[in-house]
Residue, then its C-alpha position, 0 to 999 in steps of 0.5 A: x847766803x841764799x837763792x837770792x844772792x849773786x854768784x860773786x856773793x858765794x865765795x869763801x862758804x864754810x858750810x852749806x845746808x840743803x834742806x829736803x822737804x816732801x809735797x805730800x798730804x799733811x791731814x786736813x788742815x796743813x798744807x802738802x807743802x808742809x814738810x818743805x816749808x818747815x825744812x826750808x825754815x829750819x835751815x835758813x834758821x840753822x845758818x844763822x848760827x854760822x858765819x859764810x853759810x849757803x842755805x840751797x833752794x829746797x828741794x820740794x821732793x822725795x820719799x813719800x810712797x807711805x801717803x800713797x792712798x792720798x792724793x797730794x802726794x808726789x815721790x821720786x824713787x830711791x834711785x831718783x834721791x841717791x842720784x839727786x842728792x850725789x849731784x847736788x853734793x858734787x856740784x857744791x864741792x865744786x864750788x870749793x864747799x866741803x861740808x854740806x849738812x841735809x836738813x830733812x824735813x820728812x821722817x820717811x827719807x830713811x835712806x838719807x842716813x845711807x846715802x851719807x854713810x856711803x858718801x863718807x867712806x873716804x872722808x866727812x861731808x854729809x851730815x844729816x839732820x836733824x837726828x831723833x835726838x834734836x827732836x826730842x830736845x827741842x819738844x820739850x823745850x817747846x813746851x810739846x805736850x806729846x812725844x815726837x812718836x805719838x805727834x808723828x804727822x802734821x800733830x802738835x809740832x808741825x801744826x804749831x810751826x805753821x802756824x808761827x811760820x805761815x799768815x793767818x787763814x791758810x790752816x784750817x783751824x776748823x779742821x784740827x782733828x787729834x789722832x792717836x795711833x801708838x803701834x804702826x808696826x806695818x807702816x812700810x807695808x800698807x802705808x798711812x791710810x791703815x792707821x789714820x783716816x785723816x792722814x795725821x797722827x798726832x795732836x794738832x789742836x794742841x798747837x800753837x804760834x808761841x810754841x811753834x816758834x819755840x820749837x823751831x828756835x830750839x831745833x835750829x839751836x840743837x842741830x847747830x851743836x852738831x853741825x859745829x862738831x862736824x865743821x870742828x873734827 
């Protein structure tokens, strides 16, 4: 089930996922969209894996204050997000959804894990996903040359998965500059534009389709092992 499906279609859904994306500056060469897109991807990827699963629109922003200095970047406060995300929650347990798994697609919602583990004080049904550990999986059975740290921003793998994902001409292959920035210890203070003129950190001309496919496969596959243990308690 999905955006395009009827009211009659949603009934008897075991498990819904609620990809979170960004609109935020991704380089020169990927677009603002791209954290939406690969979020999006990745859950309706996901769903695949289950029977009777509702795969919400995404939801196209959230933390992105680190890309301030760049223009393309829109962000909801903290506030805004914990609100968002509580509603939606209700809104699909009203439904009679009980389990609901966030597919996040920016690494700087860091307050999602929070917002989970209050959520779940009284009983399991956010999880968040997909964790470092799914991450790290799949780049290496993706064939992902670096580490998901040093391919931070819009590198290797999230270059190669636009690429798998998107029609030829919208990436800017002429634009695929590497950077690489090891320490970002003041990342939270001072934000991207410290570390990167560009706006990415990593290796985007590395990428490739073949390997973007991989990696999304791959991803989906390992945060589905997950998802299974949380449907299973």
């Amino acid at each position: 089930m999905n955006p395009l499906s009827t009211w009659t279609d949603l009934k008897n859904i075991g498990v819904a996922f609620l990809p979170i994306g960004s609109t935020e500056q991704h380089g020169h060469h990927l677009p603002i969209y791209t954290d939406s897109i690969i979020a999006e991807a990745v859950a309706s990827e996901c769903a695949k894996h289950f029977n009777h699963a509702f795969v919400c629109p995404v939801l196209p922003f959230s933390a992105s204050f680190e890309h301030v200095h760049f223009p393309g970047s829109i962000s909801l406060r903290s506030t805004t997000i914990i609100a968002v995300v509580q509603d939606i929650v209700s809104s699909l347990e009203r439904m009679g959804i009980k389990k609901i798994v966030i597919i996040n697609g920016h690494g700087g919602n860091y307050l999602l894990g929070n917002i989970a583990q209050e959520m779940n004080m009284d009983h399991s049904r956010l999880l968040v996903t997909p964790n470092r550990y799914h991450w790290e999986n799949a780049y290496k059975q993706a064939g992902i040359s670096s580490t998901v740290s040093e391919d931070m921003h819009a590198g290797e793998g999230e270059t190669s998965i636009l690429m798998h994902l998107l029609d030829e001409g919208i990436i800017k292959i002429d634009q695929l500059i590497d950077i690489k920035s090891s320490r970002r210890d003041l990342l939270t203070v001072y934000g991207m534009k410290k570390y990167t003129e560009t706006g990415a950190i990593g290796f985007p001309s590395r990428g490739n389709s073949i390997k973007g496919k991989m990696l999304l496969e791959s991803l989906a596959l390992e945060i589905s092992i997950t998802v299974k243990e949380f449907l299973n308690e």
